[in-house]
N, C-alpha and C positions, 0 to 999 in steps of 0.2 A: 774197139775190142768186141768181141765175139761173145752171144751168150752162151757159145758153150765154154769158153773160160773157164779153168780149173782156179781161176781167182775169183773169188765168191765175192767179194767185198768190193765188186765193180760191177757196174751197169751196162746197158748193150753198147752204151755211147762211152764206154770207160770211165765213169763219174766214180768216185767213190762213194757209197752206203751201206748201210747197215743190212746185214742179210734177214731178212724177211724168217723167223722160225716161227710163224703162227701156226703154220698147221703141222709143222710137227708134232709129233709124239713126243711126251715125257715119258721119260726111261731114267734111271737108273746108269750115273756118267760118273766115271774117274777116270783121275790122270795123275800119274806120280813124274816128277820132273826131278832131277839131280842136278850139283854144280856142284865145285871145291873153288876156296882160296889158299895157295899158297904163301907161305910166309917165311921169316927166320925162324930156328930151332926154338930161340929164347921166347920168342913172341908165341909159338904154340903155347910152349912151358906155362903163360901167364896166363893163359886163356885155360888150361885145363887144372892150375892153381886155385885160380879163381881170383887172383892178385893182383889182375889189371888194373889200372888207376881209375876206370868209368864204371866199375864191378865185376855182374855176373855175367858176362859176355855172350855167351851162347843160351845163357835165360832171357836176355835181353831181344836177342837177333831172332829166336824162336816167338816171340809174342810180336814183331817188325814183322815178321813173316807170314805170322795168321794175318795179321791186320791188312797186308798188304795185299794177298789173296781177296777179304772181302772190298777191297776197292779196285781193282783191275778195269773197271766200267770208268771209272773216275782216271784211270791215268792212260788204257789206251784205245783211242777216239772212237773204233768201231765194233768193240767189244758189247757186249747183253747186261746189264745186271740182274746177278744170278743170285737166287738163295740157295747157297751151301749148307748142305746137311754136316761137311766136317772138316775137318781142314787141319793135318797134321804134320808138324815141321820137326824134323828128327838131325841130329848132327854125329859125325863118326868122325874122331881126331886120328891121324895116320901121322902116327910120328916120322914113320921110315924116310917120310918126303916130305915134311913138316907141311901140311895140310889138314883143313875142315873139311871134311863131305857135308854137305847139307841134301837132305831129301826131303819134300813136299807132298805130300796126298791130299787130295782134294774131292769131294764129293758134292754132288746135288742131285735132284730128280728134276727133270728138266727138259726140255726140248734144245736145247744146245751143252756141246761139252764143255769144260771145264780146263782144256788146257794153258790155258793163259794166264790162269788163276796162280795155276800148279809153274806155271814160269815164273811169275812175277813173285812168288812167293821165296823162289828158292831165291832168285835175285836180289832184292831188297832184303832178305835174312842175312848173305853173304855178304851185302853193302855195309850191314850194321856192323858186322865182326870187322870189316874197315874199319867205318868211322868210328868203334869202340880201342883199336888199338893202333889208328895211324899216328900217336904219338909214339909208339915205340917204335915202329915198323911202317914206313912210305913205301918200301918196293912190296908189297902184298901184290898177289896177283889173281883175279877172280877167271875160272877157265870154263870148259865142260857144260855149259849150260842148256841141258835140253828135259826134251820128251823123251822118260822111258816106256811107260804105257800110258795105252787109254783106252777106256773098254767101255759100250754103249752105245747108243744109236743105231743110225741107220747104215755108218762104214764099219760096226764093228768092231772088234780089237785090235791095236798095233801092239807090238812089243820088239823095242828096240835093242836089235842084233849086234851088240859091238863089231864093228869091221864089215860086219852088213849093210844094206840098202835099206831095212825098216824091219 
C-alpha cells in the first residue's frame, strides 16, 4: 500500500494502526449521524405509549446511545479515545411508515473528529429499541445509518446531500 493512501489507518507496508494525531490541532469537532428502524404499526403504538413490556423504550435507547458514544475506542479497534464535551441522542416517531428516526450529536475539542462516536451512537440506540420490543415485533428493520455532518479540523465541513455525492 501506498503512503499516499486515502486510508489512513494503514502503513506504507499495509499494516493496520492507529493514526498518529499528536501534532494536530484541537479544534472544535462535531458530527450528527442519523438511522431509523422500522417496525409493525402496533409496535410503534407501544413505543410511543410507553406500554412496552421492558418500559420506557426510547428513554432507555437514548441513555444506550450516550453511553455507547463514550465508548467507541473500546468497541472499534482503531478508533482514539476521545473526551466528549456532549453527546445528544434525539428520536422522531414517523407513524406514516411506522418508524424511529434516531439522531446523534456529538462534540469534543480535540485533534480528531468525532464521527464514530456519532455512528456508534445512533446504532446501538436503535439496537436497544430492538432488543426492548423484539418480543412483540422480530421483523424490525434498522436502515439509513450514516454521517450527516461534520464540521472541524483540518478537512473542514461535510454535509450530506441526499441523492448527492457528500
Amino acid at each position: 500500500m501506498s503512503s499516499t493512501s486515502p486510508l489512513t489507518h494503514f502503513d506504507a507496508q499495509g499494516q493496520a494502526h492507529m493514526v498518529d494525531v499528536g501534532a494536530k490541532p484541537a479544534t472544535h469537532r462535531t458530527a450528527i449521524a442519523t438511522g431509523r428502524i422500522t417496525m409493525q404499526p402496533a409496535t410503534l403504538a407501544l413505543i410511543e405509549s410507553g406500554s412496552a413490556k421492558k418500559g420506557d423504550v426510547l428513554g432507555a435507547a437514548r441513555i444506550a446511545g450516550i453511553m455507547a458514544a463514550k465508548k467507541t475506542s473500546d468497541l472499534i479497534p482503531l478508533c482514539h479515545p476521545l473526551a466528549l464535551t456532549r453527546v445528544a441522542v434525539d428520536f422522531v416517531l414517523h407513524p406514516d411508515d411506522s418508524a424511529v428516526q434516531c439522531s446523534a450529536t456529538v462534540e469534543t475539542v480535540g485533534p480528531t473528529g468525532v464521527e464514530m462516536e456519532a455512528l456508534t451512537a445512533v446504532q446501538v440506540a436503535l439496537l436497544t429499541v430492538y432488543d426492548m420490543c423484539k418480543a412483540a415485533d422480530k421483523r424490525m428493520v434498522i436502515t439509513g445509518v450514516q454521517v450527516l455532518e461534520k464540521h472541524g479540523g483540518k478537512s473542514g465541513s461535510f454535509v450530506h446531500t441526499p441523492g448527492g455525492a457528500g
